[in-house]
N, C-alpha and C positions, 0 to 999 in steps of 0.2 A: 175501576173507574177509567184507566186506563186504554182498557181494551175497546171499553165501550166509547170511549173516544176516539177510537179508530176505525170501530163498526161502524161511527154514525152515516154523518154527510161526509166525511170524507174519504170513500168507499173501504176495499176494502182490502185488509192488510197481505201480504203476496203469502204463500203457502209454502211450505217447504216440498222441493222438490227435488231426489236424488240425479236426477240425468241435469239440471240444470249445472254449467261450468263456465257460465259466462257469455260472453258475446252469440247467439245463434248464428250457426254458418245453415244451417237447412232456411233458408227463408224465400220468402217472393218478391215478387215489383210492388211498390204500393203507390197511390195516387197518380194511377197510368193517365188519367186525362188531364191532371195539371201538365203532365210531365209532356205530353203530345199539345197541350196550348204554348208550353215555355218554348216547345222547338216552332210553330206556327211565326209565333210570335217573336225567334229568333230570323227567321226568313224574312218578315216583312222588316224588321229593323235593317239588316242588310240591304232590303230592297230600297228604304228610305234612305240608306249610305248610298248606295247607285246614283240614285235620281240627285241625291243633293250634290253628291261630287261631277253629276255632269252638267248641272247646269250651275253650281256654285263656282266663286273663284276666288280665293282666300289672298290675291292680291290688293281687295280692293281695303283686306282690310289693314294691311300691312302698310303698301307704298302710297303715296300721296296722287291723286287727279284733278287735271287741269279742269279751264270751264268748260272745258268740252267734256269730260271724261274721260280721259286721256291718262294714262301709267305716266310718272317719269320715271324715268332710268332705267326702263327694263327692255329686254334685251327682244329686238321684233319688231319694237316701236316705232314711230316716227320722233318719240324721246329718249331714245334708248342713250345719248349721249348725254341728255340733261337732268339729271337726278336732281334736282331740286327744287320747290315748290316758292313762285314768287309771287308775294300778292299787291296788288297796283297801290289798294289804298287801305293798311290794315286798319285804319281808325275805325273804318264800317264793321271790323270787327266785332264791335259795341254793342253793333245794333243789336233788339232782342230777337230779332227775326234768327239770326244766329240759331238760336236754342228754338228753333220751331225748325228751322229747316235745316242742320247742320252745317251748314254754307252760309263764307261768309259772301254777302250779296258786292264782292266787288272785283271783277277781272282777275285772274287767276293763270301764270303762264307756268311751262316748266322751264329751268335756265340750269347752264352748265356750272355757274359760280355765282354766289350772293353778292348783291353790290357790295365795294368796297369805299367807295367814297361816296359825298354829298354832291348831287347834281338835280337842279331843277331842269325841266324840258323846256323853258323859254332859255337858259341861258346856252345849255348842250345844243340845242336846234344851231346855232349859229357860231359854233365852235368847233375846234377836231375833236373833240370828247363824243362827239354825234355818233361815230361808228360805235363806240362804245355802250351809249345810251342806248342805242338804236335794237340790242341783244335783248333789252327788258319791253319790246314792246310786243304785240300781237306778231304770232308767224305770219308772214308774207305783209308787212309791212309798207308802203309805198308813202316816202314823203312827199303825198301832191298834194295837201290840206292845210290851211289854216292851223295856227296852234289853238285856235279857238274850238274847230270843227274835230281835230284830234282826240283834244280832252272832252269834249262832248262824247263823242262815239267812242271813247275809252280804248283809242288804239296805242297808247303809250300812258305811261304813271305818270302824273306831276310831280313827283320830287322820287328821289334816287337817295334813302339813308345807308350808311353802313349795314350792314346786317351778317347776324351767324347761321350757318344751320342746324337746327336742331331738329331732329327726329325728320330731317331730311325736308324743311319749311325752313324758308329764309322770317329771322326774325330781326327786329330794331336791335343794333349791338348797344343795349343800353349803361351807361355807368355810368358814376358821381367823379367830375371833380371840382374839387372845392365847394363842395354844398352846393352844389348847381349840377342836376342831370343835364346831359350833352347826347347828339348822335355824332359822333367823330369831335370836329372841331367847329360844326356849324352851330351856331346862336339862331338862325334866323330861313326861311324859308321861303321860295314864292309861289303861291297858288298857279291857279290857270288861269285867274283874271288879271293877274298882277300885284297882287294885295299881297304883303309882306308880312308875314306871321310869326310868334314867338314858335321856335324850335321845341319849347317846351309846353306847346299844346299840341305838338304832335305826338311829344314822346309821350305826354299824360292821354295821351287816346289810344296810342299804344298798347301802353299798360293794362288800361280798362279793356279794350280787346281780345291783350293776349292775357286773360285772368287763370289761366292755368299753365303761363309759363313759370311760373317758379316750381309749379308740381314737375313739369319736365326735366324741369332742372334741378330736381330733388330725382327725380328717377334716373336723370342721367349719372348724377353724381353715385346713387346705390349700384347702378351698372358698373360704372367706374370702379368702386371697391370691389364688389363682386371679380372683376375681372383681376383685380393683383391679389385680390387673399382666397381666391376659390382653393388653390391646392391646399390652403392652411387651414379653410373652414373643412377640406377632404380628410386632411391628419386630423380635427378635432373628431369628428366622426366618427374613424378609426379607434381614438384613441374609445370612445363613447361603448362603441361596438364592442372593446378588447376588454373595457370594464365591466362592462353587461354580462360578458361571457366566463369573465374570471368572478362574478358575483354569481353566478347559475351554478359552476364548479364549484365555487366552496361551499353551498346550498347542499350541494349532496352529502357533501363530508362534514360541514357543521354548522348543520340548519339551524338550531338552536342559541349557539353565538353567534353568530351571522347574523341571526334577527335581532338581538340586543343590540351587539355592536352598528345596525344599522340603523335603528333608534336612538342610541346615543351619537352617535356622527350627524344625524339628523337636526338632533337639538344643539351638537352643537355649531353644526354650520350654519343655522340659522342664528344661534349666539353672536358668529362672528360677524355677521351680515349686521346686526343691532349695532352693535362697534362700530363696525366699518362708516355706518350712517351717521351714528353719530359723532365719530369723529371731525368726520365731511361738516356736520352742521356745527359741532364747533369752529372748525378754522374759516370758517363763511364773518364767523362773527366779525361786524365791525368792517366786513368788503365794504366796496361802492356800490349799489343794488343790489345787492343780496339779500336785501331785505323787501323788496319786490314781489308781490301774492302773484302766484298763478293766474288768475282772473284779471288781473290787469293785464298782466304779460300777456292773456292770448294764445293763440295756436301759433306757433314758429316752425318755419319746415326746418333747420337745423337744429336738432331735437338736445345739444350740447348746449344750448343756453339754458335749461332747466334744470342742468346739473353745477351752475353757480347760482341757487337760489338756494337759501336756506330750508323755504318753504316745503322742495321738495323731496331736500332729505329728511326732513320731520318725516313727510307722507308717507318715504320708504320705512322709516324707522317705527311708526306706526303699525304699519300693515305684517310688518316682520313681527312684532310683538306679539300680537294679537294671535298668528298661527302660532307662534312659543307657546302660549298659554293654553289655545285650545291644544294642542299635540301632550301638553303635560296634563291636562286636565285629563282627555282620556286614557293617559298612557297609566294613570292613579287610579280610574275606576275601571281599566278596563284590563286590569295585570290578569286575572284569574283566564278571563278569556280569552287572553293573548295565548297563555298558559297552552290552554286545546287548539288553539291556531295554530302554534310552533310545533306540535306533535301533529296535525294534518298537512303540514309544509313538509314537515320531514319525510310524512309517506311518498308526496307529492316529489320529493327530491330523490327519493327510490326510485320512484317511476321514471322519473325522467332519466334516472342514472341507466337505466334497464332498456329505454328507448330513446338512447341519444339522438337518434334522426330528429324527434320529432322538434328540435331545436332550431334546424331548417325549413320546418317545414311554412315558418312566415315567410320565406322568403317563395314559396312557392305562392301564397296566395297575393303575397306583394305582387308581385310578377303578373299575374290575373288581374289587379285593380290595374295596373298601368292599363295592362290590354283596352281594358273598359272603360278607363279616364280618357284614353287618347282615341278611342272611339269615339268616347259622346264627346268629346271636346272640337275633333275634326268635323263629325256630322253637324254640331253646330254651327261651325265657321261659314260651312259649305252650303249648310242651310243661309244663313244670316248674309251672306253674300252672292246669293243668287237670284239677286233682282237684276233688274233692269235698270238703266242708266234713264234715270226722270232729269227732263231737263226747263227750267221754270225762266219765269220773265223777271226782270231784275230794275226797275227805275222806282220813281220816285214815289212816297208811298202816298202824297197828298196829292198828283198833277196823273199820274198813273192809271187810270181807269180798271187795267188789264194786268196789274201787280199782280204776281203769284200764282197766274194761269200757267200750264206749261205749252211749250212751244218746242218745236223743230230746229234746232241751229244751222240746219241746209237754208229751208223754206223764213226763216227770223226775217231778214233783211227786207226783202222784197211783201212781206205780209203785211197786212191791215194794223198789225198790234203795231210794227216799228214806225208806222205813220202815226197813229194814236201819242205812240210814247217817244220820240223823238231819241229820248238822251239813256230808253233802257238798254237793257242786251238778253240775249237769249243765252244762258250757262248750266252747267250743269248744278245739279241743283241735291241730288241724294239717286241711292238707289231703291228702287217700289216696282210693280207692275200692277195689274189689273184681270190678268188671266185667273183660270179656275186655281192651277197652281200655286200663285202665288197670294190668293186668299185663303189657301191652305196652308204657308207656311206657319202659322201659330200654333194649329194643330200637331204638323209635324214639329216643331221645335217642343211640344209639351209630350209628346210620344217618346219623344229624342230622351227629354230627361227620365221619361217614367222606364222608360226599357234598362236607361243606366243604372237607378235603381234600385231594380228589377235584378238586373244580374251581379251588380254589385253584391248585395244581400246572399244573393245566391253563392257567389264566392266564400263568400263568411261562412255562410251553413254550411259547404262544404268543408272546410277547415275543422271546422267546429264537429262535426259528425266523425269527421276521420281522426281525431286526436280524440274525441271521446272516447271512439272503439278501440283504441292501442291501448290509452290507459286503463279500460273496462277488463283488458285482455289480463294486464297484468295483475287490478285486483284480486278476480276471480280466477288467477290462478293458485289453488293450494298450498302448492310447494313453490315456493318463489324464490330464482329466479324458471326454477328446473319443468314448470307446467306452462312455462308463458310459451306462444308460438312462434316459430320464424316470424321474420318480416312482418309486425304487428303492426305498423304503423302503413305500409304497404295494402295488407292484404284489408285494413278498415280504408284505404283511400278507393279501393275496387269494389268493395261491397255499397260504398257509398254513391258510387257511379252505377254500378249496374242493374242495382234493387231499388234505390231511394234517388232519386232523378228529382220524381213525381214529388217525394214528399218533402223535401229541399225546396225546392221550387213555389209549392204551398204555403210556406212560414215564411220564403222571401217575397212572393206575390203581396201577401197582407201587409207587410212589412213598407213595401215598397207604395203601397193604396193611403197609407198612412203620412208617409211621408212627402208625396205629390201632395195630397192637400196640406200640407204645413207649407211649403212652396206657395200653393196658390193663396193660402192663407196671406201667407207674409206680401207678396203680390200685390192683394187687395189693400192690405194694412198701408203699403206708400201711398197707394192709388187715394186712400181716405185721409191720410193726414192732411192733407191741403184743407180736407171739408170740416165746418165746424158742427158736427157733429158726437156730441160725446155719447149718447146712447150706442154710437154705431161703434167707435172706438172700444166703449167699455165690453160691447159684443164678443168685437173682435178679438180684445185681449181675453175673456175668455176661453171663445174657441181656440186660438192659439196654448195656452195654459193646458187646456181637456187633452188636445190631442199630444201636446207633447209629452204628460203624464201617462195617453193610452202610448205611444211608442214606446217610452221606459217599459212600460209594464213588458208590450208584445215581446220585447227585444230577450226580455226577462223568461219569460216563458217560453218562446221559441228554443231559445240555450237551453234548458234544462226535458224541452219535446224533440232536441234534435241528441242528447243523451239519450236518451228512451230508444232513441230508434237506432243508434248505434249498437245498444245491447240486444233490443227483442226486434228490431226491424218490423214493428206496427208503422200506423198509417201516421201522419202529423195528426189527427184528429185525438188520436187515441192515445196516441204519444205523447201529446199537450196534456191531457185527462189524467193519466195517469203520473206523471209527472209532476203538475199541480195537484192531485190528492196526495201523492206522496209526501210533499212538502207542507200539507197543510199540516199531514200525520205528524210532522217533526216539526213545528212551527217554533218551538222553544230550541231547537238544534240551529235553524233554519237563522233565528236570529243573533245566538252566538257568533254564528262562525262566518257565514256570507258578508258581513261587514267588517269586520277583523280583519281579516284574512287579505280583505281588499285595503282595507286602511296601513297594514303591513306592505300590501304590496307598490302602495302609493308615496310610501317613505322607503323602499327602495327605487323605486324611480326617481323622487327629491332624492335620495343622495348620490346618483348618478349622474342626473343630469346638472344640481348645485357644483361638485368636485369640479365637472367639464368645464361647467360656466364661470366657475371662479378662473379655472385654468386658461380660461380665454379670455375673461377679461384681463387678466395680469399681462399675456402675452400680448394683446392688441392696442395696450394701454400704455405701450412699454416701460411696464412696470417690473419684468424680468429684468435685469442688469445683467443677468449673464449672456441673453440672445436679443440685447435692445435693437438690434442693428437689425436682428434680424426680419424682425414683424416692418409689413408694407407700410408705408404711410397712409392713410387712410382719411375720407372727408367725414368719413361718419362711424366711428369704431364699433357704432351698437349693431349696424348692418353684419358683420360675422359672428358680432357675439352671440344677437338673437338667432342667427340662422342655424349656427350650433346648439343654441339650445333646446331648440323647436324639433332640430334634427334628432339630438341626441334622445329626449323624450320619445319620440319615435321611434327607434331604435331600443331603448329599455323594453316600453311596450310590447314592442313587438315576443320581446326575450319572455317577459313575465305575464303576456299573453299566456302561454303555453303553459305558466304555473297555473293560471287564474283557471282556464280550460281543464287541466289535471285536480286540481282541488275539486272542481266542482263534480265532476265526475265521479273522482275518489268519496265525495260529502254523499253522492246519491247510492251511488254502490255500498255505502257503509250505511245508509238508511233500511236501502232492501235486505243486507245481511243480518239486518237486527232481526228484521219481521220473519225472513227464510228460517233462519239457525237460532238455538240457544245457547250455543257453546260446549255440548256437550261432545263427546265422541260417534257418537251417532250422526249430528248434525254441528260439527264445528263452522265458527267463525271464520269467516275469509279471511278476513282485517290482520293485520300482524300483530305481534303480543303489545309492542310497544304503542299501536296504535288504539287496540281496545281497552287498555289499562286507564288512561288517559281519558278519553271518550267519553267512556261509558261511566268513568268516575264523574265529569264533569256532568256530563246527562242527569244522573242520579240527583247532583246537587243544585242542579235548575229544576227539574220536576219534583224536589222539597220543597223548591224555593215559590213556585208553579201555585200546588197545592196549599201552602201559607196564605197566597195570596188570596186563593179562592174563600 
């Protein structure tokens, strides 16, 4: 019955064959015309770096511009000694026009220092304070007007608040005292008619204005920690690194406890985590607000007042439980299979002991994403900033006829529109153009991401290809270590590049056609929330769901067609085919161990990066007594702890990458060894004793288990 399940649909089983010894080194080029489109198409992406970087300019989108367009503080300028962006009258801030044109519509200079004190322009006009005033108005300036005729034509601000700078924009230096917001010491303000106003409807227009200063100063403040614990979130890393590599080491010598003990270190650091919570929510008992829900409280950017809420230590203590439970629940039905996981980890821990290189070798395709992130990330800057300086009409939007037309800031003064509008101005306004070019930048910015990718993918697949063919080298050598070849990890990165280009290139091409439409998908999906719509929504969330299911899958079968070609160096097509029938042939193997194995590997990364993370919080939290002194002060302690932990997971990954890739490998090599060999002397087993004993026990007792069911 058996056999004939192997005959069926899912073709057909490999033959035994004496000259076969593993990896083919006789082989050819395959999919030469992907491989000649991926370089094509590596030329015109370069070509689209040229174009963007000569006509982009990644200033505009760093340093702040005047109404003219204008840089401040850069070095060439006519501003080069004013780094700071002053705006006449932030209230207009407000307007909604803001969020349509990125500008806000009100006079805009660069200045050397943010004002410092309160001064209006009627009282400065006729005081010594005037020189001083006189820095915040329009360049070239001339007192021969009216205070009337000035503020009309917006050649100086009506009022002068304190202000700081931030992100190089002078802003209202706003704070409380005594239950009363203030701009310095002033109460009270005078327009430009003379009308005396409360201080605190300027700073409440402010406010409304600048609605994203507190995110500023939520980033400034994360810059700030970054900048005094970066060398301490560098040693967490380290330390992340030195654990990852001392958990790989003792994998070799004792894969077997190693996996328990990193299962029970699992359950219990997660133990201690339930404690820790609910200690925290006992001693809350009975605070001042602590008994405050979430949803009252709101979003807070200082993310430290959620940790004097009762509420959400329950949520942590919750969420921590629920993994306890599921991690024990499988860890009770899943012992037997854990069982043949620990004995395919083991082999897996041979290999790698046999080809230590391949340990570094994430670090080689790390190296390659940067290449390709700081590619597409530069082409789009250089894209995204390589308009033109649009410059629009700016007055009133009820008296204004000619609102919102763009205009000439030479020709402004002297034209038909400043007659029309008396009290607008001509500023700048955003950057756009109108040539063929620049209604092509969408295009290029959607090529921009499909090429990244594109070769992203491709990076992967190489990896992936070249750590198959090392580990392939050493299944299918006989006598292990004494049949395996030099430089096996080497001589699969060369065979990968010279023969298989084209068919790399092929698995990441699809891959990459895949993933642009989840892009444009998700695209559309903002674009439609606004609309009420729920057929189109419910669509949408489909196709979103379909295709993120087809990527799993492709991703899925790409890894297991880019083995294939590491050993027999076929085409992807062929490669995929044979691959996926292989695995259908072993479906009851296929489901043992592929999830195991990863769920093992998943809880040694939890207990990597939990240890780090506990270790960081204690340190950051100054909860060590022995180095209290030593941890920075910090405005927000979770900024190094998350960054450590995010890093460190990254860093595991990458280590147990290399096992995940050797498993699998080793999983399809001990598939085809089954169908090739019977064990006998004639046709022995590649596999090692300790790995077939196991195995092939387990096998037997699924395909009882298989046939019961049928």
């Amino acid at each position: 019955m058996e056999d004939e399940r192997k005959d069926g649909a899912y073709g057909t089983p490999q033959k035994y064959d004496p000259t076969f010894k593993g990896p083919i080194y006789n082989r050819g080029c395959t999919d030469i015309i992907c491989c000649v489109f991926l370089l094509l198409a590596i030329v015109g992406y370069v070509a689209v770096g040229i174009i963007a970087w000569t006509h982009g300019d990644p200033r505009k989108v760093i340093y702040p511009t005047d109404s003219r367009g204008e840089f401040c503080g850069q070095k060439g300028t006519k501003n080069a000694n004013k780094p700071f962006l002053f705006y006449f009258n932030i209230v207009k801030c407000a307007s909604p026009l803001v969020l349509l044109e990125f500008q806000c519509p009100t006079p805009q200079i660069c200045v050397e220092k943010c004002p410092n004190r309160y001064l209006t322009y009627l009282n400065a006009r006729s005081s010594p304070d005037f020189e001083y005033y006189k820095q915040f108005c329009v360049p070239g300036f001339q007192n021969n007007k009216g205070v009337a005729e000035v503020l009309r034509d917006g050649d100086c601000p009506p009022v002068l608040t304190p202000s700081t700078p931030l992100a190089q924009r002078c802003f209202p230096a706003i704070h409380a005292h005594k239950g009363v917001l203030m701009v310095g010491n002033a109460t009270t303000y005078e327009d430009g008619d003379g009308v005396r106003k409360n201080i605190t409807e300027l700073v409440e227009g402010a406010k409304k204005a600048n609605g994203v200063l507190e995110a500023r100063q939520l980033a400034m403040r994360i810059f700030e920690d970054y900048t005094v614990s970066w060398y301490w979130i560098v040693i967490g890393l380290v330390i992340a690194m030195a654990m990852s590599l001392l958990f790989i080491v003792l994998l070799r010598f004792l894969a077997g406890i190693m996996v328990w003990v990193m299962i029970v270190m699992v359950i219990l650091v997660l133990g201690y985590g339930i404690f820790h919570c609910y200690m925290e929510y006992a001693r809350l008992r009975g605070e001042a607000g602590s008994d405050i829900s979430l949803v009252d409280l709101g979003f807070q950017t200082d993310l430290r007042v959620y940790l004097h809420l009762r509420q959400t230590w329950m949520a942590f203590m919750i969420i921590l439980s629920i993994l306890e439970v599921i991690i024990i629940l499988l860890l009770i039905f899943l012992r037997k299979r854990i069982l043949i996981a620990i004995a395919l980890i083991k082999e897996a821990s041979r290999a790698v002991g046999y080809v230590m290189c391949s340990l570094l070798y994430p670090l080689v395709t790390f190296f390659l994403l940067c290449l390709c992130i700081a590619y597409w990330a530069s082409t789009a800057v250089f894209l995204s900033t390589s308009n033109e300086a649009i410059y629009k009409i700016f007055g009133d939007v009820n008296t204004c006829p000619v609102n919102g037309k763009t205009c000439s800031p030479e020709t402004f003064p002297s034209s038909n529109e400043s007659r029309l509008c008396p009290g607008a101005h001509c500023q700048f306004a955003f950057y756009g153009g109108e040539s063929a070019y620049h209604r092509a930048l969408l295009g290029l910015q959607i090529f921009n991401a499909f090429m990244f990718f594109w070769l992203a993918n491709f990076v992967l697949a190489l990896g992936q290809v070249t750590l198959a063919g090392a580990f392939a080298s050493y299944y299918w050598a006989l006598n292990k270590p004494d049949d395996l070849p030099a430089f096996p990890l080497f001589s699969s990165f060369s065979r990968a590049l010279r023969y298989h280009t084209g068919s790399l290139a092929f698995g990441a091409l699809i891959l990459a056609i895949v993933q642009i439409i989840r892009v444009m998908l998700e695209y559309l999906d903002q674009r439609l929330k606004a609309a009420d719509n729920k057929f189109a929504k419910f669509l949408m969330t489909c196709l979103k769901c379909c295709f993120w299911c087809l990527e799993k899958f492709i991703r899925f079968l790409n890894r297991n067609a880019y083995i294939m070609i590491a050993i027999y160096g076929t085409n992807f097509c062929t490669s995929a085919k044979n691959a996926f029938f292989l695995l259908m042939r072993n479906i009851i193997r296929v489901a043992v161990l592929d999830k195991v194995t990863d769920f093992l590997f998943l809880l040694g990364k939890l207990l990597i990066v939990g240890s780090v993370g506990i270790l960081a919080f204690f340190f950051f939290t100054h909860r060590i007594r022995i180095i209290q002194d030593t941890a920075p002060p910090l405005n927000y302690y979770w900024v190094p702890i998350l960054t450590v932990i995010i890093g460190s997971y990254m860093i595991a990954h990458g280590f147990f990458s290399v096992y995940g890739m050797c498993v699998d490998t080793l999983f399809l090599c001990f598939c085809e060894d089954l169908e090739r060999n019977d064990g006998s002397q004639e046709r022995p087993y590649f596999m090692s004793p300790e790995l077939r004993d196991i195995l092939l026990k387990g096998s037997a007792e699924e395909g009882k288990q298989a046939e019961v069911e049928e």
